[in-house]
mmCIF file of the N, C-alpha and C atoms, coordinates in Angstrom:
data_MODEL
# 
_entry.id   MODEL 
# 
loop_
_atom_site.group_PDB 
_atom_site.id 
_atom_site.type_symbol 
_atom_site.label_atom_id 
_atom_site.label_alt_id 
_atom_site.label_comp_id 
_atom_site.label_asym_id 
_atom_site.label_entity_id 
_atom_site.label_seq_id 
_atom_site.pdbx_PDB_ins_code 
_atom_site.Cartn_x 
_atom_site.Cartn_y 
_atom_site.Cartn_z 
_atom_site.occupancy 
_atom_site.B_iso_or_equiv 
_atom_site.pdbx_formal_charge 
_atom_site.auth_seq_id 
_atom_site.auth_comp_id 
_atom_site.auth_asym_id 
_atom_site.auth_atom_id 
_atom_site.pdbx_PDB_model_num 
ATOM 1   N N  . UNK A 1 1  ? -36.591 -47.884 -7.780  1.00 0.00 ? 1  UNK A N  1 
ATOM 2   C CA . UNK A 1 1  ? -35.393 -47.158 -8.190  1.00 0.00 ? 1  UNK A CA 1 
ATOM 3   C C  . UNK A 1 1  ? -34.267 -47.494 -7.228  1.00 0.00 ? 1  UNK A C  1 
ATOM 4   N N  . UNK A 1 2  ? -33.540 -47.992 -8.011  1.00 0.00 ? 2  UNK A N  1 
ATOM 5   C CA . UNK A 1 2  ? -32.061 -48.455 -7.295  1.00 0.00 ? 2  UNK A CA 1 
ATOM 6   C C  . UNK A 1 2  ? -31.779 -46.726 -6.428  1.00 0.00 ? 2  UNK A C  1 
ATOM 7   N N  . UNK A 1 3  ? -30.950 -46.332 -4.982  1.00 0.00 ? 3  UNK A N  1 
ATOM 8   C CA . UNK A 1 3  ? -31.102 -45.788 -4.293  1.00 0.00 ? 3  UNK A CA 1 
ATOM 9   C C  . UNK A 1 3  ? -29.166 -45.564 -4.156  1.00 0.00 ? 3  UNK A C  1 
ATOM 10  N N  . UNK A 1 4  ? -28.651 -45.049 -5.112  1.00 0.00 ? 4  UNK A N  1 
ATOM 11  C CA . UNK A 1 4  ? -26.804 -45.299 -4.819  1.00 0.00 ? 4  UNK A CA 1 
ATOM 12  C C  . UNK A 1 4  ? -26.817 -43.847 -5.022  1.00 0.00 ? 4  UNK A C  1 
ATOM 13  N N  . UNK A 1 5  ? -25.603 -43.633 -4.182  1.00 0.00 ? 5  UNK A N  1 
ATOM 14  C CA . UNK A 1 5  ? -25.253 -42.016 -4.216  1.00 0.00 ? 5  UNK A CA 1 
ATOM 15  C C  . UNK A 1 5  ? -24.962 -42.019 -5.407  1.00 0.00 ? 5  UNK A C  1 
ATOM 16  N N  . UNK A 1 6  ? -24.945 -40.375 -5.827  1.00 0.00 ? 6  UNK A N  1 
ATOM 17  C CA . UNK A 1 6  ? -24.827 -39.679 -7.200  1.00 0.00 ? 6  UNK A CA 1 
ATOM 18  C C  . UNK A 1 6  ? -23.146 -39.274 -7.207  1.00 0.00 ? 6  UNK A C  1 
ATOM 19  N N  . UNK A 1 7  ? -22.818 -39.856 -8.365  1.00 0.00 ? 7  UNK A N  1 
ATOM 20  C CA . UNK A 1 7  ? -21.345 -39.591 -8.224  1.00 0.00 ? 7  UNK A CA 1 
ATOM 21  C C  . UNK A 1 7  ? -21.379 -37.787 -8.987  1.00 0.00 ? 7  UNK A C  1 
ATOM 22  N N  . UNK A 1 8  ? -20.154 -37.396 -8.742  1.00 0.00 ? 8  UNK A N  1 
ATOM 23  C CA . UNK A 1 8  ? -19.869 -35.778 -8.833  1.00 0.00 ? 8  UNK A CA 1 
ATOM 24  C C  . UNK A 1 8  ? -20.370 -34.639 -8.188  1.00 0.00 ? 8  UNK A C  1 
ATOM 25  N N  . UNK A 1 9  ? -20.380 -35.545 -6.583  1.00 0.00 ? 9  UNK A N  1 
ATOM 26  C CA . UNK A 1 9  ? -20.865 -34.597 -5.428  1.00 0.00 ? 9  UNK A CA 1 
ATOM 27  C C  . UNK A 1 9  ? -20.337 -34.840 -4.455  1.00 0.00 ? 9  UNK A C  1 
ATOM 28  N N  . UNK A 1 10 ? -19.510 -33.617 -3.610  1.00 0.00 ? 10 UNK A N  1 
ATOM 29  C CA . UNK A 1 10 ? -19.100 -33.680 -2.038  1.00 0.00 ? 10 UNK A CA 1 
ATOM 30  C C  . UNK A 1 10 ? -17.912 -34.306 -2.827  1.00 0.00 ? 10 UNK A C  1 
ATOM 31  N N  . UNK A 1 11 ? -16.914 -34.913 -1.929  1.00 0.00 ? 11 UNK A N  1 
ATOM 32  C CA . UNK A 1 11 ? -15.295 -34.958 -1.476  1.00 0.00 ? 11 UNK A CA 1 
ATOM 33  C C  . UNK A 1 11 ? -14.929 -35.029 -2.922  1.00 0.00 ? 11 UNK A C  1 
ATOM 34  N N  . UNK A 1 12 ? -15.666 -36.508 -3.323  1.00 0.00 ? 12 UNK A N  1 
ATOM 35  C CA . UNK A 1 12 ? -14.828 -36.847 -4.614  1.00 0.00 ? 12 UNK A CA 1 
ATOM 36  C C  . UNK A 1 12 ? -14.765 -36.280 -5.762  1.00 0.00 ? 12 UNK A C  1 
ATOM 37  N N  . UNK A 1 13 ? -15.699 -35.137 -6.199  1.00 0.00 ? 13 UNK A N  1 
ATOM 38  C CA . UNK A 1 13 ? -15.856 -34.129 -6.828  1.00 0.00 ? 13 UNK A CA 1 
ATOM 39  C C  . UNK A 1 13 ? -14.589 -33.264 -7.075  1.00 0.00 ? 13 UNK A C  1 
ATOM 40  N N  . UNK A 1 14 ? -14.477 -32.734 -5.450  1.00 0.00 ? 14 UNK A N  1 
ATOM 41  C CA . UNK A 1 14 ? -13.351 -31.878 -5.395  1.00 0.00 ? 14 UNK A CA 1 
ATOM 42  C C  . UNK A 1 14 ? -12.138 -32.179 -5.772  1.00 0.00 ? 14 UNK A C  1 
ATOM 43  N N  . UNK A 1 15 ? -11.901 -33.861 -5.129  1.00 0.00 ? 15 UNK A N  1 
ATOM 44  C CA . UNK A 1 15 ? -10.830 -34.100 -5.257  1.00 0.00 ? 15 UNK A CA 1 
ATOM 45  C C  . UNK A 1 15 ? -10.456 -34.490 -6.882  1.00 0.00 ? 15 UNK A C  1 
ATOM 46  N N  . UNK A 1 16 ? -11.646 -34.761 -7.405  1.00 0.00 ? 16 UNK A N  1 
ATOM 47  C CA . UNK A 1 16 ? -11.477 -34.672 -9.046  1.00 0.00 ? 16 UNK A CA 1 
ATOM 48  C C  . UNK A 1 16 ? -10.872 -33.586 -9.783  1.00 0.00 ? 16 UNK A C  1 
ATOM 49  N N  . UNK A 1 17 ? -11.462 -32.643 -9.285  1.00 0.00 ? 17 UNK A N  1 
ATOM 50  C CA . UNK A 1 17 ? -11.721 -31.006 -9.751  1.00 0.00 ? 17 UNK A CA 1 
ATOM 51  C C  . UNK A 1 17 ? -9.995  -30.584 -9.375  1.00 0.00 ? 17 UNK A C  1 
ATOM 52  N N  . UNK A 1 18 ? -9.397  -30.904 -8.382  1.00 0.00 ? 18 UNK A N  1 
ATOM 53  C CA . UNK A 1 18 ? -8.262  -30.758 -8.274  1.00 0.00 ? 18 UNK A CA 1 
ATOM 54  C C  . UNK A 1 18 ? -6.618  -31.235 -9.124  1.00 0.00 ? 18 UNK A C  1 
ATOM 55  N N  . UNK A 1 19 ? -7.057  -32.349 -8.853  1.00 0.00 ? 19 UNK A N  1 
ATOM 56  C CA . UNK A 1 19 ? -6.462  -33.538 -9.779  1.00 0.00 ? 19 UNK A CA 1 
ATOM 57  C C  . UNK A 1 19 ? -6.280  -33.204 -11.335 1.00 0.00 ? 19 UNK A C  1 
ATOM 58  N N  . UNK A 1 20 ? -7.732  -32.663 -11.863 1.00 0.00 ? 20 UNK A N  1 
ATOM 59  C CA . UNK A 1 20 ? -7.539  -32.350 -12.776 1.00 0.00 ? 20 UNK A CA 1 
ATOM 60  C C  . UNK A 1 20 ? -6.864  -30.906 -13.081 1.00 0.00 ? 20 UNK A C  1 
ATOM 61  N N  . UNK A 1 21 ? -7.169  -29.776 -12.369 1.00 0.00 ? 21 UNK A N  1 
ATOM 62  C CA . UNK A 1 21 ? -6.409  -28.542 -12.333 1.00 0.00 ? 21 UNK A CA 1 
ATOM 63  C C  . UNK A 1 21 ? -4.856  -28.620 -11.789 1.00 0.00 ? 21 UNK A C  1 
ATOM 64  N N  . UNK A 1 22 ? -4.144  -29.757 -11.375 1.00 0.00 ? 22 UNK A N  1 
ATOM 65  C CA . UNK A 1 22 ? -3.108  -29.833 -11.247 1.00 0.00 ? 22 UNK A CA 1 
ATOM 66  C C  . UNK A 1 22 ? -2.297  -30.352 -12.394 1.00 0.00 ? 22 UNK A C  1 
ATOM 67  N N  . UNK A 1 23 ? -3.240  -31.730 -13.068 1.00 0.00 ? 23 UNK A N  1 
ATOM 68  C CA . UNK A 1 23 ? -2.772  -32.161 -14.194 1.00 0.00 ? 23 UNK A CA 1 
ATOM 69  C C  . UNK A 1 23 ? -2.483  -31.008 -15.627 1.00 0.00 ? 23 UNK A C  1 
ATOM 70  N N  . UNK A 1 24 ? -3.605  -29.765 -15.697 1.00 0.00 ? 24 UNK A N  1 
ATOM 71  C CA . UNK A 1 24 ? -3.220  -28.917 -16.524 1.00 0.00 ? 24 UNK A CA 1 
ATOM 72  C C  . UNK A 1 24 ? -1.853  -27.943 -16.375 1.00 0.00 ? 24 UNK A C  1 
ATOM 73  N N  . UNK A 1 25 ? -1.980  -27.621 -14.939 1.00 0.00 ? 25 UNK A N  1 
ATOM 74  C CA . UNK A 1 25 ? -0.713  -27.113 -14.703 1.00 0.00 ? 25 UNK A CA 1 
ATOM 75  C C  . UNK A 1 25 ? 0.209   -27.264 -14.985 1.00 0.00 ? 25 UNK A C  1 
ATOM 76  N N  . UNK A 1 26 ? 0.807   -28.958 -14.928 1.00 0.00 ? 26 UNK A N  1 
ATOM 77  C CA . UNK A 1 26 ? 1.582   -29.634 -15.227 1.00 0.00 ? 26 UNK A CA 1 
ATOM 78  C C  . UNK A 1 26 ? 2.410   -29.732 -16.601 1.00 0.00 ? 26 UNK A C  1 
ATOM 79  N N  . UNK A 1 27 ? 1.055   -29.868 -16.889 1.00 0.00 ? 27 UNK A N  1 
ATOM 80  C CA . UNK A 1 27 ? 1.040   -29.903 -18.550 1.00 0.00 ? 27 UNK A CA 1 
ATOM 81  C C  . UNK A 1 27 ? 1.562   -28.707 -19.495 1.00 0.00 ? 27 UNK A C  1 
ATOM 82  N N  . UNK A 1 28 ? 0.907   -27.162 -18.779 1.00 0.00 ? 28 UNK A N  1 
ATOM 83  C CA . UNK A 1 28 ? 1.257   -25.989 -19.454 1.00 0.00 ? 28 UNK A CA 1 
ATOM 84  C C  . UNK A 1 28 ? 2.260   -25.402 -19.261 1.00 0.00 ? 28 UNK A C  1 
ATOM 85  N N  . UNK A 1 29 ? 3.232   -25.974 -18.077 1.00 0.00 ? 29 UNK A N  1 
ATOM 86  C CA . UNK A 1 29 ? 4.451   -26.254 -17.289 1.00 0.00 ? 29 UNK A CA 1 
ATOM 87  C C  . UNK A 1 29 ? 5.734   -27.024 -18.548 1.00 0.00 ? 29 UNK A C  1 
ATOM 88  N N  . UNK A 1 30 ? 5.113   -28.218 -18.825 1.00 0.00 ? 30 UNK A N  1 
ATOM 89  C CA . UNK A 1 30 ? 5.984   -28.736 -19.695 1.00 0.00 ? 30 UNK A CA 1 
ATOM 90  C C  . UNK A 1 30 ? 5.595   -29.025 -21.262 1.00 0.00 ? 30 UNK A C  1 
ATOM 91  N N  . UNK A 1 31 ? 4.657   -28.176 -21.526 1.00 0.00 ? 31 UNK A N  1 
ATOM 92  C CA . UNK A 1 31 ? 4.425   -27.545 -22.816 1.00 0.00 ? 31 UNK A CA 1 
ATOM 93  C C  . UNK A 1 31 ? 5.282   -26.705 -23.539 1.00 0.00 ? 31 UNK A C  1 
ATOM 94  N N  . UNK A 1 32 ? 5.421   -25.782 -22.106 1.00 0.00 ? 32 UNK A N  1 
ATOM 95  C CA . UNK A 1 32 ? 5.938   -24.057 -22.111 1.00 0.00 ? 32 UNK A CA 1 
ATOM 96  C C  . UNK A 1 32 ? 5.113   -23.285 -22.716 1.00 0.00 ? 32 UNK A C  1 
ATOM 97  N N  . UNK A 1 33 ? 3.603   -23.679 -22.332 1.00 0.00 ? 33 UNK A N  1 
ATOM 98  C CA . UNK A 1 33 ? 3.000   -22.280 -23.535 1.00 0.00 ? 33 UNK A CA 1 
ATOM 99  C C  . UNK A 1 33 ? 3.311   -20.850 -22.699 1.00 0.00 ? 33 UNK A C  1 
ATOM 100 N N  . UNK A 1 34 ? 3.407   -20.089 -23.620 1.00 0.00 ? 34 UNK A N  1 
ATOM 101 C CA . UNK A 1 34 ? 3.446   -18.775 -23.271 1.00 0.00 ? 34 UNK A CA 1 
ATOM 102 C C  . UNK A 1 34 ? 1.900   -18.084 -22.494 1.00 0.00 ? 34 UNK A C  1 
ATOM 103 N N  . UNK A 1 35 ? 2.757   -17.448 -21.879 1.00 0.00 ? 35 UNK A N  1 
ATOM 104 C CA . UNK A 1 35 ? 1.255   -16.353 -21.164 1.00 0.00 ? 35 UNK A CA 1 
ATOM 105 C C  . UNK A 1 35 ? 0.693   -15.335 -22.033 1.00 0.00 ? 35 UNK A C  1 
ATOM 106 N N  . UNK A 1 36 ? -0.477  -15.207 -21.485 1.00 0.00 ? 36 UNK A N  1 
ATOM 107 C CA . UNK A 1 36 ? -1.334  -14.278 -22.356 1.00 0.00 ? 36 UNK A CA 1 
ATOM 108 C C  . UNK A 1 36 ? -0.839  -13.191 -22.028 1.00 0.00 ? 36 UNK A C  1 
ATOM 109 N N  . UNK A 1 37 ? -0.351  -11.685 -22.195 1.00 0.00 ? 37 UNK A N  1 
ATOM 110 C CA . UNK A 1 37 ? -0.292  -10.544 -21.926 1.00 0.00 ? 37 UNK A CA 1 
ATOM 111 C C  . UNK A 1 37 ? -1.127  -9.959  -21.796 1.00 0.00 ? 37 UNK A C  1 
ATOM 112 N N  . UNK A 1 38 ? -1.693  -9.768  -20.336 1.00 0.00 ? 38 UNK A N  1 
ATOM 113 C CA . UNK A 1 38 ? -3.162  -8.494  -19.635 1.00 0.00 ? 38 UNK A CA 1 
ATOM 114 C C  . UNK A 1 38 ? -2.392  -7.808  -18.206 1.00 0.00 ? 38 UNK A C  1 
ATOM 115 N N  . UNK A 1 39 ? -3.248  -6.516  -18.489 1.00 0.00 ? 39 UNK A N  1 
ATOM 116 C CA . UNK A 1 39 ? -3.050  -5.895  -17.754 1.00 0.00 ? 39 UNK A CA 1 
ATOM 117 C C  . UNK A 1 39 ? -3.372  -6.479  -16.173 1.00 0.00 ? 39 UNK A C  1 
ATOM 118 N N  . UNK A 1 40 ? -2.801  -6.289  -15.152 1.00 0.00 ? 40 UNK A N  1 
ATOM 119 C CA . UNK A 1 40 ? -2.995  -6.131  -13.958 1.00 0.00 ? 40 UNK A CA 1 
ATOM 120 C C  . UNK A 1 40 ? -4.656  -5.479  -13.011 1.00 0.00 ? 40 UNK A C  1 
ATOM 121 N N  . UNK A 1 41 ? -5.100  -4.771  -14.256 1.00 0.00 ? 41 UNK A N  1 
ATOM 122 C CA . UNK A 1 41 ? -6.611  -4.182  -13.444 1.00 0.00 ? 41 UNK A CA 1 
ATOM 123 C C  . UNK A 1 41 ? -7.232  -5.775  -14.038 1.00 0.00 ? 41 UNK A C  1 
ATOM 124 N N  . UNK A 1 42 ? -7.200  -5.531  -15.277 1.00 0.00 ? 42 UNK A N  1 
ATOM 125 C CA . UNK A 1 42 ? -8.274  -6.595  -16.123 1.00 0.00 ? 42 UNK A CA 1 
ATOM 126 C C  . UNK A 1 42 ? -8.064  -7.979  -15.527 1.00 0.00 ? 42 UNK A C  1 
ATOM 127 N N  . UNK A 1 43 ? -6.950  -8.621  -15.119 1.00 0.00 ? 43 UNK A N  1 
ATOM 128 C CA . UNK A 1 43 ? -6.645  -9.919  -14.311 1.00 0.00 ? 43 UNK A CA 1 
ATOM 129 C C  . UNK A 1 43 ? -7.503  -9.728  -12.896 1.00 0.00 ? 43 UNK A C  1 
ATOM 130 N N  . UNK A 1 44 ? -7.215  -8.651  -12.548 1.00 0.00 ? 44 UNK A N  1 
ATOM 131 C CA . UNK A 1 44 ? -8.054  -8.713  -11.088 1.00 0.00 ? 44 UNK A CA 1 
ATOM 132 C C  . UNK A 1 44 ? -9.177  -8.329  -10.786 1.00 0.00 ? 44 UNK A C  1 
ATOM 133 N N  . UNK A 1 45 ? -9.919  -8.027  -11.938 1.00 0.00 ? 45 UNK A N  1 
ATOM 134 C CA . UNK A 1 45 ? -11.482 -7.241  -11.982 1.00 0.00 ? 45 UNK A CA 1 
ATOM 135 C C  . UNK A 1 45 ? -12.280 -9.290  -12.317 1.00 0.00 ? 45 UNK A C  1 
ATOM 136 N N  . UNK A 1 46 ? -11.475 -9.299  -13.641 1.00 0.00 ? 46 UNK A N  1 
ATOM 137 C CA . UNK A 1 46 ? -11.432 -11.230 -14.136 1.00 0.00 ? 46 UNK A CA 1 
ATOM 138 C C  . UNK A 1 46 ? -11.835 -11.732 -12.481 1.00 0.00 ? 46 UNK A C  1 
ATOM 139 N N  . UNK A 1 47 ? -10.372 -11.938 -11.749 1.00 0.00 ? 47 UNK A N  1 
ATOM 140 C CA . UNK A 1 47 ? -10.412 -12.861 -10.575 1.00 0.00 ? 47 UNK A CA 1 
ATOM 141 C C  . UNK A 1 47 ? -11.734 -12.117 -9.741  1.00 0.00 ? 47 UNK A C  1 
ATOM 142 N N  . UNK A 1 48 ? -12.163 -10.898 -9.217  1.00 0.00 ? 48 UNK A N  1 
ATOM 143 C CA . UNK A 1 48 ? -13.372 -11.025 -8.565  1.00 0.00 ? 48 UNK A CA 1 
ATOM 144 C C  . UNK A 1 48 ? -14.360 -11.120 -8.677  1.00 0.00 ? 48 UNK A C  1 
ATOM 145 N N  . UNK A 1 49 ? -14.802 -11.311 -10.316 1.00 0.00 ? 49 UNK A N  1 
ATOM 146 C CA . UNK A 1 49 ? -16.091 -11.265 -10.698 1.00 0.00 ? 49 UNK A CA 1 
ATOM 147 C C  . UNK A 1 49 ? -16.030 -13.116 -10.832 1.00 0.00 ? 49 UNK A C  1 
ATOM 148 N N  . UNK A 1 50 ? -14.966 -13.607 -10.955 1.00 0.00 ? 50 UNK A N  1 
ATOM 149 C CA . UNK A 1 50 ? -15.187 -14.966 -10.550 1.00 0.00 ? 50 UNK A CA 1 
ATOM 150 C C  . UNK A 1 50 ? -15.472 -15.795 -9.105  1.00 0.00 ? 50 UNK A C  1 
ATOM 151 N N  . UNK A 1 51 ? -14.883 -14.848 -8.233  1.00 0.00 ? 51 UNK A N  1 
ATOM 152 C CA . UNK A 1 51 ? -15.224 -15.180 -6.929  1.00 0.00 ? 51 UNK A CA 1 
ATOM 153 C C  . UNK A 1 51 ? -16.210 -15.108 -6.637  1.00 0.00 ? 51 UNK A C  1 
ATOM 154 N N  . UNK A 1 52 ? -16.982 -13.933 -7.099  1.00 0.00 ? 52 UNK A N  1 
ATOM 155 C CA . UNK A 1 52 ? -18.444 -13.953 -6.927  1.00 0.00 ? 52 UNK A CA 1 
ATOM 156 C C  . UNK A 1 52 ? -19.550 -14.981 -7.313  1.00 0.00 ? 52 UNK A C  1 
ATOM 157 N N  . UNK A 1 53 ? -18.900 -14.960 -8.681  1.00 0.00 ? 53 UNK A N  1 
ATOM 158 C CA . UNK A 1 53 ? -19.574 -16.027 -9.691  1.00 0.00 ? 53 UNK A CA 1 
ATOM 159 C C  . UNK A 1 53 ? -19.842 -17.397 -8.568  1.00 0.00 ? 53 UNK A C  1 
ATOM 160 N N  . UNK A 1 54 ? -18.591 -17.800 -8.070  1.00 0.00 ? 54 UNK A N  1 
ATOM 161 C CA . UNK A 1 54 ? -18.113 -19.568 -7.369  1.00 0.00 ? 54 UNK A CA 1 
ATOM 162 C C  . UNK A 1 54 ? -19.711 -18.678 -6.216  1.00 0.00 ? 54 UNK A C  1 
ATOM 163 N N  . UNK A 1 55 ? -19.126 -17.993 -4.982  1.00 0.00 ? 55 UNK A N  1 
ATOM 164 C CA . UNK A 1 55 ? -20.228 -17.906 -3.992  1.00 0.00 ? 55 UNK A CA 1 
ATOM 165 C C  . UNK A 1 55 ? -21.323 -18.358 -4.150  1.00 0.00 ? 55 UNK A C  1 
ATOM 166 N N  . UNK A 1 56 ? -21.803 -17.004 -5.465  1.00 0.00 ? 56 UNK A N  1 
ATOM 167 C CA . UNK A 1 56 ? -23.325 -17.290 -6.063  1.00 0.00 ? 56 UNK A CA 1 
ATOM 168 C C  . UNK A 1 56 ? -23.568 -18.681 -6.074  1.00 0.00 ? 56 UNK A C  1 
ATOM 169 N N  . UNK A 1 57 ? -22.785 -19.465 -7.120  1.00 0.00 ? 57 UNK A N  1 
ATOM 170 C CA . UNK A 1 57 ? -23.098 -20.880 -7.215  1.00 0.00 ? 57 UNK A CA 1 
ATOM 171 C C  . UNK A 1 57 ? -23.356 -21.699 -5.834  1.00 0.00 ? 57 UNK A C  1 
ATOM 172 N N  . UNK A 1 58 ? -22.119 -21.747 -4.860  1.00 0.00 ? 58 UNK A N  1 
ATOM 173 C CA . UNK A 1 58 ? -22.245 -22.184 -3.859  1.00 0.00 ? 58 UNK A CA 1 
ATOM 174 C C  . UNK A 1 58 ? -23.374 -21.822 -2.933  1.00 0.00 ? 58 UNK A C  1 
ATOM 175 N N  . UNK A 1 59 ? -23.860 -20.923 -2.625  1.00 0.00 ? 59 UNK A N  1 
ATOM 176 C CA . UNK A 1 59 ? -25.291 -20.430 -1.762  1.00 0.00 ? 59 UNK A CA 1 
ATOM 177 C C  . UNK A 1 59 ? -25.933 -20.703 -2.803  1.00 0.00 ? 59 UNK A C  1 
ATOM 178 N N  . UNK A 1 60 ? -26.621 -21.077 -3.563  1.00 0.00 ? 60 UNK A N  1 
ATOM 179 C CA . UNK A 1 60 ? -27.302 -21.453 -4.308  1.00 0.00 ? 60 UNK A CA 1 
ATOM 180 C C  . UNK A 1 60 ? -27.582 -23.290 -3.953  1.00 0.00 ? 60 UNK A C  1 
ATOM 181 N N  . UNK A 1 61 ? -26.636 -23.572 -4.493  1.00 0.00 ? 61 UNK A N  1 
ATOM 182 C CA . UNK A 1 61 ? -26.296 -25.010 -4.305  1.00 0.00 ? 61 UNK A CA 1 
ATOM 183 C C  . UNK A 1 61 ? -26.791 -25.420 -3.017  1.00 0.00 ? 61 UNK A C  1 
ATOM 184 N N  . UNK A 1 62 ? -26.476 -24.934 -1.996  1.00 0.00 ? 62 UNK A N  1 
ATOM 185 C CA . UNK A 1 62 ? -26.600 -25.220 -0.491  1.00 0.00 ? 62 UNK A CA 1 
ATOM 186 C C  . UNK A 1 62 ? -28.176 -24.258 0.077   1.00 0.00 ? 62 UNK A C  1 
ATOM 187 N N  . UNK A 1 63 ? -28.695 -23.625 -0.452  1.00 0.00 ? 63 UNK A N  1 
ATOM 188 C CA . UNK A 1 63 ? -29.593 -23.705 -0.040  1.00 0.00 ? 63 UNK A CA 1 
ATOM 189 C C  . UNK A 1 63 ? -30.687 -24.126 -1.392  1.00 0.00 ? 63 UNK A C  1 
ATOM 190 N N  . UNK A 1 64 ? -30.902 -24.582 -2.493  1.00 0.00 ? 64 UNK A N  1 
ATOM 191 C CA . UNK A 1 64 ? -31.506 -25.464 -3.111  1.00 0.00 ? 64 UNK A CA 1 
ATOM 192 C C  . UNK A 1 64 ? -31.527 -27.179 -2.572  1.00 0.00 ? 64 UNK A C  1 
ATOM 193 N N  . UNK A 1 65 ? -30.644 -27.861 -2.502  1.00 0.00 ? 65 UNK A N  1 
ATOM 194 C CA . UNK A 1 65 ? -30.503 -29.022 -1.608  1.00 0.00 ? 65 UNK A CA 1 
ATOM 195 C C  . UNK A 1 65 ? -29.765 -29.265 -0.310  1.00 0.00 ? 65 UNK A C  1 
ATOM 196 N N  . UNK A 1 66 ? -30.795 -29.325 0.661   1.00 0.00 ? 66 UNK A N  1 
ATOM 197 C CA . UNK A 1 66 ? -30.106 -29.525 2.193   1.00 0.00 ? 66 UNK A CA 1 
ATOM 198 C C  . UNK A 1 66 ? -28.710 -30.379 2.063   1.00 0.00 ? 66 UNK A C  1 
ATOM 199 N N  . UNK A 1 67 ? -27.710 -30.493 3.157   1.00 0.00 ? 67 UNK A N  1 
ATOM 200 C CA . UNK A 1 67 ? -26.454 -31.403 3.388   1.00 0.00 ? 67 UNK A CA 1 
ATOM 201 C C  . UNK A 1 67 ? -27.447 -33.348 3.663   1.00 0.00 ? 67 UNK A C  1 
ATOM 202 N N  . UNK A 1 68 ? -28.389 -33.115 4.189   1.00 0.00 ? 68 UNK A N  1 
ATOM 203 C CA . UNK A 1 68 ? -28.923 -34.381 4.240   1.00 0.00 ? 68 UNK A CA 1 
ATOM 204 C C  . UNK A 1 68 ? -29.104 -35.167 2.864   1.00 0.00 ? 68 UNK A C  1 
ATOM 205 N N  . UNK A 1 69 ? -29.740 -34.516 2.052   1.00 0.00 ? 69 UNK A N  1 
ATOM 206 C CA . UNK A 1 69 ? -30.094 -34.995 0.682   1.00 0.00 ? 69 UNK A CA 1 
ATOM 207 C C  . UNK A 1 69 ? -29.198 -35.072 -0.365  1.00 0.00 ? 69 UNK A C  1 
ATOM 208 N N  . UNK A 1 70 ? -28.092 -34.322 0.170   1.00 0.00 ? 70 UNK A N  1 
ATOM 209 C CA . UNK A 1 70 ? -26.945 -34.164 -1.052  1.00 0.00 ? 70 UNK A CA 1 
ATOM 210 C C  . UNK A 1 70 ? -26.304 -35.652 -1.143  1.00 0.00 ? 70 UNK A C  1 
ATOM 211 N N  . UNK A 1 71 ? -26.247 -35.956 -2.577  1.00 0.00 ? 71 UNK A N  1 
ATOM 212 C CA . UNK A 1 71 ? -25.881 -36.661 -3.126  1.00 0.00 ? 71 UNK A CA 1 
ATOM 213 C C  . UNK A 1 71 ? -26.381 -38.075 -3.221  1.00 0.00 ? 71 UNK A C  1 
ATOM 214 N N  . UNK A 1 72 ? -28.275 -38.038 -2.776  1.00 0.00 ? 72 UNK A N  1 
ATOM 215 C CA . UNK A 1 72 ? -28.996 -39.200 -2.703  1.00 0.00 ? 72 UNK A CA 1 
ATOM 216 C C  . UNK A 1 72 ? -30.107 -38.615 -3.655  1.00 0.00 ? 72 UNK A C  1 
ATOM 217 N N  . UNK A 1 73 ? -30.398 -37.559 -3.659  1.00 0.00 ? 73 UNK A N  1 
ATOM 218 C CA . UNK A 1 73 ? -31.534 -37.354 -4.893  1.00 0.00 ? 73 UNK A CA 1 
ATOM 219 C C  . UNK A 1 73 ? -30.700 -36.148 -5.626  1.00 0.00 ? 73 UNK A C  1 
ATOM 220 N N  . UNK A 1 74 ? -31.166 -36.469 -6.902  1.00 0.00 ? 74 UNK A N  1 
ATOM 221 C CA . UNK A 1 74 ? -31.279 -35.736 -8.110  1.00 0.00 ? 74 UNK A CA 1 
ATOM 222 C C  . UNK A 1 74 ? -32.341 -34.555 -8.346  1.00 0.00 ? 74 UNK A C  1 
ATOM 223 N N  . UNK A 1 75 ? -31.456 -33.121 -8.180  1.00 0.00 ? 75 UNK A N  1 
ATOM 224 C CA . UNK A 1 75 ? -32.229 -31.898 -8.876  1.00 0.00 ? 75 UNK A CA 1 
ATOM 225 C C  . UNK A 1 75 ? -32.264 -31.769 -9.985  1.00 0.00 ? 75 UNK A C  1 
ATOM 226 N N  . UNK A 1 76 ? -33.203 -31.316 -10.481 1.00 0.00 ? 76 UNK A N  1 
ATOM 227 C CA . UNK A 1 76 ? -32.909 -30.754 -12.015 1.00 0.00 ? 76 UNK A CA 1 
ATOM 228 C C  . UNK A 1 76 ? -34.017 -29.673 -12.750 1.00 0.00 ? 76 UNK A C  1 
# 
């Protein structure tokens, strides 16, 4: 088995993940779509149950595959 890092892990990931959330911005910027109308609790109950959500994932992630192994073998 050929032995090449796994692409969509560590830097270049992120910097994907960024790239692309800037490009939407951009986009919904010079679209002009309109905003959704929500309340202020419901936006911020939304944003912390997502923060949690990312953690979970992340401690998960990091302690399922050590920093040594990341991005030379495949979990699944």
């Amino acid at each position: 088995m050929d032995r090449k890092r796994l692409f969509g892990s560590g830097p270049t990931c992120f910097l994907v993940g960024v790239i692309v959330v800037l490009i939407i911005y951009y986009l919904e910027l010079f679209l002009k779509i309109p905003k959704i109308p929500i309340s202020n609790y419901l936006s911020n109950m939304i944003f912390i149950i997502m923060i949690i959500l990312t953690l979970m994932v992340m401690i998960w992630g990091f302690a399922s595959l050590p920093l040594k192994k990341r991005g030379k073998e495949l979990i699944t």
